[in-house]
C-alpha positions in Angstrom: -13.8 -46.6 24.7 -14.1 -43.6 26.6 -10.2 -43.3 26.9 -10.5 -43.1 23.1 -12.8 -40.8 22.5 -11.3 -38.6 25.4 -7.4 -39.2 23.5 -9.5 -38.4 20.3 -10.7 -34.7 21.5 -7.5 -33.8 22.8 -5.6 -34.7 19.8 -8.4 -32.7 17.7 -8.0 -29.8 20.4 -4.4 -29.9 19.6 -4.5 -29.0 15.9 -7.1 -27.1 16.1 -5.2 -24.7 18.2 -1.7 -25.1 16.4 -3.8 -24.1 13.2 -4.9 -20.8 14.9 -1.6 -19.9 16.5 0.4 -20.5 12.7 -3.0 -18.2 11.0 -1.4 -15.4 13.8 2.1 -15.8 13.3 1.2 -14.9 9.4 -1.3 -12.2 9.7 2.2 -10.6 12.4 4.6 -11.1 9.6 2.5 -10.3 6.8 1.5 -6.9 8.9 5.5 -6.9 9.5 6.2 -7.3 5.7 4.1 -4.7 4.5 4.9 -1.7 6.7 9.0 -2.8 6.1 8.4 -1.9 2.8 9.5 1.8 1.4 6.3 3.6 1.7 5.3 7.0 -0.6 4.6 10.2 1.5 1.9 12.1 -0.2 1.5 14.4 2.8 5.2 16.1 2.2 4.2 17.2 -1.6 0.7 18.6 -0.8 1.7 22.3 -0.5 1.7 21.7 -4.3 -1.9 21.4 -4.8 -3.1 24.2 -7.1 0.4 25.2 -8.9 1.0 24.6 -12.7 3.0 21.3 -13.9 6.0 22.5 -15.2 9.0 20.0 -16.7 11.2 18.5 -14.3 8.2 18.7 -11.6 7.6 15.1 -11.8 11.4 13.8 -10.5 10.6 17.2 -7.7 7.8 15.8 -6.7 8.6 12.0 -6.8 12.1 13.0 -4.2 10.3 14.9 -1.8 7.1 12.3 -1.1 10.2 9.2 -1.2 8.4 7.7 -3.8 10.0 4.6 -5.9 8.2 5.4 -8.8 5.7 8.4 -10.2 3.0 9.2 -13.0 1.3 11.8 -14.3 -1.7 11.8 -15.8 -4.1 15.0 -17.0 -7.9 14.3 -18.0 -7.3 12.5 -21.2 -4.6 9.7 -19.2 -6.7 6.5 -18.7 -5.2 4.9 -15.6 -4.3 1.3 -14.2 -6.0 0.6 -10.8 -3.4 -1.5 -9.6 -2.3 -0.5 -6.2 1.7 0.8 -6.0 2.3 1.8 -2.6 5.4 3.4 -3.5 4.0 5.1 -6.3 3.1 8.8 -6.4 0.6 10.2 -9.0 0.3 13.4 -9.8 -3.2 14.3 -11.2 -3.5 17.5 -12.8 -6.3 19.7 -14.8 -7.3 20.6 -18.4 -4.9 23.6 -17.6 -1.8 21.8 -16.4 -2.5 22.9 -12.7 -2.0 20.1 -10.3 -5.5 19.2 -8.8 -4.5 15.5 -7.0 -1.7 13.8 -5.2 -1.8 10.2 -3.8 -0.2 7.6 -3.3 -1.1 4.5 -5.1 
């Protein structure tokens, strides 16, 4: 009876640490995943902030921060808030100067 309950815990033991080694093998490649994918760099396009919003200033600014995709919105845009992380958006004023730029 003992042997039982002894072949028992170890047996429980067993899974319960193959359970916790397979949740950190997919929190590693999930972390992996994410930083492998292309990634927008709002920090190269911020010497922007302030200047007007002229034509052709979307594609400009879309090379420069190695974003996939862009959009532009003024105050009268209603936004998603889906999360893009290759997406840069370009926020700008009343007056077409450019008052935001993040990635997202």
């Amino acid at each position: 009876m003992i042997q039982q309950k002894t072949s028992f815990a170890l047996r429980s033991a067993s899974l319960v640490i193959a359970a916790v080694i397979m949740v950190a093998c997919q929190k590693a490649t999930h972390h992996e995943t994410l930083t492998a994918l292309p990634q927008c760099d709002v920090e190269r396009v911020q010497h922007h902030l302030g200047q007007p919003f002229k034509d052709g200033m979307a594609s400009t600014l879309q090379n420069e921060a190695n974003a996939e995709e862009v959009r532009v919105t003024n105050p009268n845009t209603p936004e998603t808030r889906d999360y893009r992380h290759e997406r840069l958006t370009i926020r700008t004023d009343a007056q077409g100067l450019i008052v935001s730029l993040s990635c997202g």
